[in-house]
N, C-alpha and C positions, 0 to 999 in steps of 0.2 A: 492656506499654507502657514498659519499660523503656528508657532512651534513656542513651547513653554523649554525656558534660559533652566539650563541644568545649574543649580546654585555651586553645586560642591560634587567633589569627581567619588571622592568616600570610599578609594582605596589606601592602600600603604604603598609606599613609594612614586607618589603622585608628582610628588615635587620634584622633578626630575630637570638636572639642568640644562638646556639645548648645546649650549658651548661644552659641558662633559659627555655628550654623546658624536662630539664630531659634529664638524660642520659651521664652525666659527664664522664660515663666508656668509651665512644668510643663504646660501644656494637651496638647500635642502635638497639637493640630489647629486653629492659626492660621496652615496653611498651605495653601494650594489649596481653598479655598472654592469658588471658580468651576471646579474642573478639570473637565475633559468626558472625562477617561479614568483610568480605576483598571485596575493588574493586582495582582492575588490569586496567589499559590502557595500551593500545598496542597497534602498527599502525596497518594495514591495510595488512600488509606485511604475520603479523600470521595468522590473520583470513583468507587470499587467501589463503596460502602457507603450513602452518602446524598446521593447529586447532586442528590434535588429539595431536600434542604436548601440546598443554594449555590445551585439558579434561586430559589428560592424568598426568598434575600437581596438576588438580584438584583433581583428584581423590585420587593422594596420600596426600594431606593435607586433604580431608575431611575421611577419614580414619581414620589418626592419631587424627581429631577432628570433629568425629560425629556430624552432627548438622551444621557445618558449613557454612552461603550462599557467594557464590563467584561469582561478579561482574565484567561481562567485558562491557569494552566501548576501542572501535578502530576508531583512526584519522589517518588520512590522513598526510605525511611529511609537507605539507606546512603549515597548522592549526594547527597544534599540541600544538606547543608551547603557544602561544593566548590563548587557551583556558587554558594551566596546568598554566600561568601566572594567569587569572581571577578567580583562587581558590586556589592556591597554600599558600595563608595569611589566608584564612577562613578554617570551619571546614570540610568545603568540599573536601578538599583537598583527592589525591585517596590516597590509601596506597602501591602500585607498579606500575612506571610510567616507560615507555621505552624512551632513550635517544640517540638520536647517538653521538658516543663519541666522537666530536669536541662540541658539546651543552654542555657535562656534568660541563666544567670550570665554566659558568657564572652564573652556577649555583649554586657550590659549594661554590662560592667564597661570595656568595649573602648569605650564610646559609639557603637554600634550603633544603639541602636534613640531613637525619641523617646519622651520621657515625656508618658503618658495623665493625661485627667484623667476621674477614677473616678465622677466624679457623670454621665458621658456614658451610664453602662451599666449596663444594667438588673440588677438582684440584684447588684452590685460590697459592697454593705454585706453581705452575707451567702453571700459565696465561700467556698470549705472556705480551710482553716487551712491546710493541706499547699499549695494553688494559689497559692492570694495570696501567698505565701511566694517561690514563683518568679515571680512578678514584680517583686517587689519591690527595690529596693538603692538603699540611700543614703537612702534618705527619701523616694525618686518610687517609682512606677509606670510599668513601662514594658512591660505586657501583657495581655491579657485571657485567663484563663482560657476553655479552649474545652471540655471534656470531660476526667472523670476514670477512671481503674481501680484498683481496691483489690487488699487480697491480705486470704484468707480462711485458717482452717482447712479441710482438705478431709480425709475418711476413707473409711475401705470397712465399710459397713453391715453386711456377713455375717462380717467379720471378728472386729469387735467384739460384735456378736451370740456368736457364738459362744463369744466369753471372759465372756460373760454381761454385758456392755453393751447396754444396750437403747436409750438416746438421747444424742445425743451433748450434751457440756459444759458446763455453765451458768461451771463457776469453775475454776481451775488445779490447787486439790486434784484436781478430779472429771478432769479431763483427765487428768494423770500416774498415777492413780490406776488409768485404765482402760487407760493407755499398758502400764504395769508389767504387767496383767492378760496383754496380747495378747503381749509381748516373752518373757511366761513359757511360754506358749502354743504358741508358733512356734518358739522358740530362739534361741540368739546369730547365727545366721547372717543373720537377718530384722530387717530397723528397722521396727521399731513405728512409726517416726517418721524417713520420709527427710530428714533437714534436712542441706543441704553444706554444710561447713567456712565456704566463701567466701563463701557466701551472707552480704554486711552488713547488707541491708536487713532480714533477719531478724534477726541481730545486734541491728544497732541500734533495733532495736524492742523486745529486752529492758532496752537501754541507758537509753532514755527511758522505759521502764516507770519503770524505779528511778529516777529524776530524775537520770539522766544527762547526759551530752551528746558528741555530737563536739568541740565547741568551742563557745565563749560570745567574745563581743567587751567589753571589759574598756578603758577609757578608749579608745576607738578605736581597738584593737588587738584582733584575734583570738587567741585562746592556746587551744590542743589541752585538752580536758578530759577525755580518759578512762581515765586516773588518778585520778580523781576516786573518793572512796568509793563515791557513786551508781553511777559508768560501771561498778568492779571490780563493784560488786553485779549488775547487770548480765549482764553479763563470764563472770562468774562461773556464773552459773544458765546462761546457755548455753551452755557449755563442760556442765555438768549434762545436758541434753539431748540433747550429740552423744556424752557417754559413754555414755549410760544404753540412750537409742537407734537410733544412729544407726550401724548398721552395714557400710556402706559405705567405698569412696574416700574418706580425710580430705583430699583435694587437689582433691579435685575442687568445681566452683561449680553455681549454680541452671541453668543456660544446657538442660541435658537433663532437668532435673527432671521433665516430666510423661512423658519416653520411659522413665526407670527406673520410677515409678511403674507405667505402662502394665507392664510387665514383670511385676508381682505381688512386685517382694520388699519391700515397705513395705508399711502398715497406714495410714500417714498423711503429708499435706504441710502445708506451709504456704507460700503463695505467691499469685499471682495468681490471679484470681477464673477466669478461663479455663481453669488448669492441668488441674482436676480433668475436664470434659469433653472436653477434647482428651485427655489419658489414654485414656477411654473408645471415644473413635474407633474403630473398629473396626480402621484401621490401627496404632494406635499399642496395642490393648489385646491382649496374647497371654496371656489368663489367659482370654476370652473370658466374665468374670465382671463387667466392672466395669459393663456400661450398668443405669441404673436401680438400682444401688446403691453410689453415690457421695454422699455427702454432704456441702455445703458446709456449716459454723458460724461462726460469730463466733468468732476468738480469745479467750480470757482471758487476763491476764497476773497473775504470780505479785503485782502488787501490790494484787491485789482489784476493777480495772478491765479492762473491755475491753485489751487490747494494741493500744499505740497503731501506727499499719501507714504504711507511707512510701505514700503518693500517688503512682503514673505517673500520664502524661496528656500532652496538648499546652495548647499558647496560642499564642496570636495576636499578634505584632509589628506593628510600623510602623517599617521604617526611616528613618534619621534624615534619609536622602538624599531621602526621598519630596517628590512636587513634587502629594502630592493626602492632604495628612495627614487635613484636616478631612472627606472623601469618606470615606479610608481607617476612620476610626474609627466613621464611620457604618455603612459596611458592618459591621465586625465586629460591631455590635451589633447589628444585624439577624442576623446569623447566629448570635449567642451568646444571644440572648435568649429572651425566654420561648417563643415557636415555636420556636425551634430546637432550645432544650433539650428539648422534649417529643418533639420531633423525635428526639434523640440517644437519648435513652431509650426509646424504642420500638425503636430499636439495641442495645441492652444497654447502652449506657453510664453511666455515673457522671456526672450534672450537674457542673455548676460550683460550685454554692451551697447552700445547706444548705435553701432553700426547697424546692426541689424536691426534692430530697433526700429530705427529712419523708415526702412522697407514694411513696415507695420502700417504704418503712420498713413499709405497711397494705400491703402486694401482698407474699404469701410467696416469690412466685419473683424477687420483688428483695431481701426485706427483710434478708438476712445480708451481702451485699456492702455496700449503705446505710447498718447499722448499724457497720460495719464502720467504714466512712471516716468518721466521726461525729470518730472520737481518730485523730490522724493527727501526722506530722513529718515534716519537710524538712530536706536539707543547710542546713550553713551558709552562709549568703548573704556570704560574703566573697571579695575579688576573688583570691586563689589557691586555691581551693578547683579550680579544676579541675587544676591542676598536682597537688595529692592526689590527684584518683580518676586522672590518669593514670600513676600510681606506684603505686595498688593498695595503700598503704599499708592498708586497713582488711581489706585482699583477705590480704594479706601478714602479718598481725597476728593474722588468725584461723585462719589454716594453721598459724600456728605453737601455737597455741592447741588446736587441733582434735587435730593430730599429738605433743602433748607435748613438742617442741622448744623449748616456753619455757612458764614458768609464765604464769599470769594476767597477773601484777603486771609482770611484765619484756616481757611483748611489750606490754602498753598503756603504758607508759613509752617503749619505742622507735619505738611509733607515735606518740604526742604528739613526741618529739624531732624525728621526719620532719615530722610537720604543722607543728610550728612554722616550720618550716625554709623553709616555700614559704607559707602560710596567706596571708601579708598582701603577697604579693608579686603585682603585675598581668601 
């Protein structure tokens, strides 16, 4: 659920003010009370995956308002954007657009969408930490989390069996400890532990381990933190892990992770919670070894806790253009609420909020991805933050890291230098 941060919105009249369009309260639905017509976008994702969840939204908003006609239109992840861009200024704009929440910044920041108020939607006081993050900026709300995915540790049961591991990891000793076991085992030509270079969100999950950070905001100013003692420490131990076992391409990112996997020359991943069975696929698996012995685990990280894991996922807008806010907000909570989540989760998916959540956590064939997203972190919610991921500055800093082209300390200094450089810029 990985979604690439749209840097720049790259129409005319982008900059649009939220307080000149109405709506000063933060409510973002004291507009179109009366409307008799909503359109919804939504990927492609709903319409395959869970349509009676959307009639089933329907059905409760056109209840509570007879009459009502409700509009769906579903794109595809890589258009998406392009087109909610070439109408997002005019009046066409839809009134509930789906987001994955690395998109929702450049958006907010652009005065895109209108700000929600959080008491409208049900489980809003107990969203994950990672979600409510991407809606958030400035001090409003300006989304509803819709569904989440995690990233798990994932291994091969006979592999470690075999080095005389019998379960997999409660803590980070017992992880490296069995890592070393299998890397002895196999030889240098084999990663015990596929992890790429580029891969940040792994990265930065050892980062905040250590009480790191990408960046902290400092009298209303963002400033790069990973220079920081905590980020080198960090930094540091994962640079550890791609020495130790990561055998592979040091240039290379996550993007084919579960097609190398699939291949047999790794023992282990860390990644999304999907990785590990699409590996297994029987297209994707040429070992003809992995079905049924694959196993998902919770992370540990070297600081005694869970490894806190970056949140994919989507959410739910409301453009700021919308001529049926008060409708539009209604909908989403019909479709994000307690049916729907139950709904989404009988999907595989990762709820919204920690309530539901909890109920993941007593069912084994959810309870590792659930616990999983329990510790969790998000980008910096600052308004250049996507001018960074479109420079790959973190992409760029761990290649250099991975490859030995620069020590620790000097390629996290050159990538704080970059971040500074764009961080607080719109």
């Amino acid at each position: 659920m990985k979604r690439k941060l749209t840097a720049a919105i790259g129409i005319a009249g982008m900059m649009v003010s939220i307080a000149a369009c109405g709506d000063d309260s933060g409510s973002g639905d004291s507009k179109g009370t009366d409307a008799k017509e909503l359109t919804v976008w939504l990927t492609v994702d709903a319409q395959n995956n869970w349509p009676e969840l959307v009639k089933a939204a329907d059905a409760a908003v056109q209840k509570a308002h007879p009459g009502v006609r409700i509009n769906h239109e579903y794109y595809g992840w890589p258009d998406k954007n392009a087109k909610l861009d070439a109408v997002l200024a005019t009046d066409k704009a839809p009134d509930v657009v789906e987001m994955g929440n690395t998109e929702m910044l450049g958006y907010m920041v652009k005065g895109a969408f209108a700000p929600l108020d959080t008491a409208r939607f049900d489980n809003s006081s107990a969203w994950l930490d990672g979600l409510k993050a991407s809606v958030s900026y400035d001090g409003k709300t300006y989304g509803v989390p819709y569904y989440a995915g995690g990233r798990v540790g994932n291994w091969r049961k006979d592999l470690f069996a075999a080095a005389g591991v019998k379960s997999a990891p409660r803590t980070y000793a017992e992880l490296t400890a069995a890592l070393d076991k299998v890397q002895k085992r196999e030889g240098d030509k084999f990663s015990a532990w596929y992890q790429p270079t580029r891969d940040w969100y792994a990265a930065m999950s050892f980062v905040y381990d250590a009480g790191g950070s990408i960046a902290k905001e400092e009298g209303g100013r963002w400033k790069a933190g990973l220079s920081s003692p905590e980020a080198l420490k960090g930094l540091n131990e994962f640079k550890t892990v791609v020495d130790k076992y990561m055998h592979g391409d040091r240039t290379k990112d996550e993007s084919d992770r579960y097609i190398v996997y699939g291949q047999g020359r790794s023992g282990m991943i860390f990644g999304a919670a999907w990785e590990g069975a699409t590996s297994a696929d029987p297209k994707n698996d040429k070992t003809g070894k992995l079905k049924d012995n694959l196993e998902n685990f919770v992370m540990p990280g070297p600081s005694g806790k869970n490894l806190p894991v970056f949140l994919g996922g989507s959410d739910l807008a409301v453009p700021v253009r919308s001529h049926a806010q008060a409708l539009a907000a209604e909908w989403i909570n019909a479709f994000t609420g307690p049916a729907g989540q139950k709904g989404l989760m009988a999907k595989g998916n990762l709820p919204n909020n920690k309530t539901d959540l909890a109920t993941l956590k007593n069912d084994p064939k959810t309870a590792v991805p659930a616990t999983a997203a329990e510790s969790s972190w998000f980008v910096p919610m600052a308004p250049g933050w996507g001018h960074v991921e479109k420079a790959q500055v973190l992409q760029t800093m761990l290649q250099s890291i991975g490859t030995g082209k620069k020590s620790v300390e000097a390629a996290a200094k050159d990538a704080d230098a970059a971040i500074d450089k764009v961080i607080n810029d719109k």
